[in-house]
N, C-alpha and C positions, 0 to 999 in steps of 0.2 A: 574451397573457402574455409580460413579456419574457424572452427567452433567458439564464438564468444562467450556463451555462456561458461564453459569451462576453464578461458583464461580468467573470468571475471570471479569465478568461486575459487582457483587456485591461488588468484592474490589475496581474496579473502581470508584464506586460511590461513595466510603467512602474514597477514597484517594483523589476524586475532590473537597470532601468537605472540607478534607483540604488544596489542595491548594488553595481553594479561601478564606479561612480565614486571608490566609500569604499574598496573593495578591488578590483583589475583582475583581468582573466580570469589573466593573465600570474603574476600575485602567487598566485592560488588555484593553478594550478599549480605552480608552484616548490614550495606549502604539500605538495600530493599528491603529488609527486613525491620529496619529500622522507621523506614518511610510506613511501611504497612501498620505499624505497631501504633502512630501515629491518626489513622483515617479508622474512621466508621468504615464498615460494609467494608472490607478491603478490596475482598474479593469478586466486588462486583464494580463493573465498569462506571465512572462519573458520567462517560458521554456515549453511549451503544452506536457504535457507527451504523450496525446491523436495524436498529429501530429508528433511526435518522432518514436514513434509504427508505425503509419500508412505508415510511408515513408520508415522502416527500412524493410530489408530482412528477418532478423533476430527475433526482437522485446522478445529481454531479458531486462527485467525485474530483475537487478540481487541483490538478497536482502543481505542487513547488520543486518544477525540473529546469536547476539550470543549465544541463548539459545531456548529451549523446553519446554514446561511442557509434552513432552511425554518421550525426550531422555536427560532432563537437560541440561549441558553446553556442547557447540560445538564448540566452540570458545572462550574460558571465556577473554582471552588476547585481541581478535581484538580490533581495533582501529579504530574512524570515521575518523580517520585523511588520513592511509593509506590505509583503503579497499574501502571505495565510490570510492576515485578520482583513485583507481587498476581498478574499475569495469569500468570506464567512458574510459580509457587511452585503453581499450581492447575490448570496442565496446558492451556494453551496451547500449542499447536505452533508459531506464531511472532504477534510482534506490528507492529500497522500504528500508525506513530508519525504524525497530520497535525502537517504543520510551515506549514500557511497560516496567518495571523497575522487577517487581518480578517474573513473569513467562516466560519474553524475554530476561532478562538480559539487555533491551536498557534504554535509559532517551530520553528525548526530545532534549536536547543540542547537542547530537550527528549529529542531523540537521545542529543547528546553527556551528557547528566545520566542518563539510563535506560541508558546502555550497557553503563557497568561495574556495573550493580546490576540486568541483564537478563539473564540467560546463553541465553535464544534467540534467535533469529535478528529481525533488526527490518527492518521495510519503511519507506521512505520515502515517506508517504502527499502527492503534491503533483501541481500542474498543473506539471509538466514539459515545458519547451517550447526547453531550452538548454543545451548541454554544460555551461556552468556551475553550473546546479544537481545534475548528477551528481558535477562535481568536490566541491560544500559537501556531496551525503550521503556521498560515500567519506571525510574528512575527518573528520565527527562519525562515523564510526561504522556507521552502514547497511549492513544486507549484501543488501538488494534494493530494485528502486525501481520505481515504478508508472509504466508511458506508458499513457496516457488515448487510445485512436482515434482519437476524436471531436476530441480537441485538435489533432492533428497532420496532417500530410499521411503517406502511405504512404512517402515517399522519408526524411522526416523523423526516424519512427518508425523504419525502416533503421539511419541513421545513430546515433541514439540508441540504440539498442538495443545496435549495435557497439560503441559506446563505454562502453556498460556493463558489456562482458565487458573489455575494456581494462583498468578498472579494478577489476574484481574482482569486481562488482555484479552479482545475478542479475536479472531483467526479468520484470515480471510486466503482459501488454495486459488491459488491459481494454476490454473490449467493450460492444457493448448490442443489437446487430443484426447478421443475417449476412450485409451485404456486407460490416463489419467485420473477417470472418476474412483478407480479402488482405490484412490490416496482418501474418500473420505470416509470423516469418521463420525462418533460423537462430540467432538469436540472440534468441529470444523462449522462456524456459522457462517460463514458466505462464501461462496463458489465463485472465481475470477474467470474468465475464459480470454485468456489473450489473444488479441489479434497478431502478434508480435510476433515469429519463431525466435525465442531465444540465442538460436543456434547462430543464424543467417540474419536476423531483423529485418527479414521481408515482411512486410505486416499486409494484413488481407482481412478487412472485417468481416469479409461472407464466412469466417470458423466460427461468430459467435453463431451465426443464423445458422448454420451447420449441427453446434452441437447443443442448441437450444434444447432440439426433444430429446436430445441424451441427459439431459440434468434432471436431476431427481426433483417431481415437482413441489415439495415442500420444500428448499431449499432458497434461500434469497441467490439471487444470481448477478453479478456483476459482470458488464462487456469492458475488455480493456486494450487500451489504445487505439489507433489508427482514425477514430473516431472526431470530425470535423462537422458535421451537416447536422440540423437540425433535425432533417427528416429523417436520417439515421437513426437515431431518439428514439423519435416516435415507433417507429418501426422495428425497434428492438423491445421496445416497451410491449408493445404486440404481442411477441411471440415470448415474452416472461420475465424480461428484463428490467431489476429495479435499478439498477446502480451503474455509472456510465464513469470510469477512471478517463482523464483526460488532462492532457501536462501541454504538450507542443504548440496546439490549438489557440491557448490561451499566452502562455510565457513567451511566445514568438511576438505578442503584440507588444504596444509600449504601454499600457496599460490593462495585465492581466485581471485588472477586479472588475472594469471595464467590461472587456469581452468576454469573460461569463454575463456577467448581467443582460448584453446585450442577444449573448448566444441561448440562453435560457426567454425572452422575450419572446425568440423565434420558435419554440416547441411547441 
């Protein structure tokens, strides 16, 4: 089978090259540097997804996916306008916005459109692989952003990650195996553990409960995807888990603000 995560960063690379043809790194900066020059506290987050999770009961995570590259479209309709500010309005502890365009079906702007009509904290769901994409999620709006392990080298992930408190943005690694834990650093505030293999998209939630006692126990810990059951929840809650990523679950219904609300009852 071939490797998706690979085709999925190789278009990435060639689609970053052209936006920065249409817009240069140089130009996005002047844009963020200008917005920062503008706010109090720059460099600190308006919404902590990290203290959002930590304080909630709950700690969903509940995502704006309208599409797969395993099952296609699942939502091809949704709207950033109506599903962010459904998932905040029904208790949502923060939301994961995808902004990939060909295998998510998202764009970036769906941030910038959900921001003022979200009042939680929003993550920027993307194959991050360049300080310029940290500059376009501080810009729309983002107050955390995902680096993927498996995408990056260890030095890589460093670098990014620092550049993410620079800008104000908290970090959230996600993992999937534990040699993966030397990707953290200091400037890594929540640890993701996917149930997903990026590779294959077989997903298996028994890897959070696997490498639960590998996670460093001061660390906030995040279980992500595959996740449907209530009892799941709870039981990840258990053994450490504050924060539960969860898109399919909810955007497969015809009212995703709905069944969070409904699925959150049941915890």
């Amino acid at each position: 089978m071939a490797d998706i995560l690979e085709q999925i960063v190789a278009r990435k690379r060639v689609e970053l090259e052209e936006q920065k043809q249409k817009v240069s790194y140089h130009e996005l900066e002047q844009q963020v540097d200008l917005l920062l020059s503008h706010q109090s506290c720059a460099t600190t987050p308006h919404r902590s997804m990290k203290q959002s999770l930590a304080q909630s009961p709950y700690g969903i995570i509940a995502e704006f996916k309208r599409k797969s590259p395993s099952k296609s479209w699942i939502k091809e309709e949704g709207k950033p306008e109506i599903i962010p500010p459904s998932y905040a309005a029904n208790g949502a502890s923060a939301c994961s916005i995808l902004t990939n365009e060909h295998y998510f079906g998202g764009c970036l702007e769906f941030i910038e459109i959900a921001r003022p009509l979200t009042p939680i904290p929003i993550l920027r769901k993307e194959f991050i692989i360049d300080e310029y994409q940290l500059l376009e999620a501080r810009l729309v709006g983002a107050d955390a952003v995902l680096l993927i392990a498996a995408d990056l080298t260890i030095d890589e992930c460093k670098r990014l990650a620092h550049f993410s408190h620079e800008l104000g943005l908290e970090t959230l690694l996600e993992t999937h195996q534990e040699s993966e834990m030397d990707y953290l650093n200091d400037d890594i505030d929540m640890v993701g553990v996917n149930n997903r293999n990026l590779g294959t998209f077989v997903t298996q939630v028994e890897n959070s409960f696997r490498l639960a006692e590998k996670l460093p126990a001061n660390i906030l810990k995040v279980s992500e995807s595959g996740i449907s059951n209530p009892k799941t929840v709870r039981e990840l809650r258990e053994v450490g888990f504050r924060g539960f990523l969860m898109g399919e679950c909810f955007m497969k219904e015809a009212n995703p603000g709905e069944a969070l609300k409904q699925f959150i009852s049941k915890i």
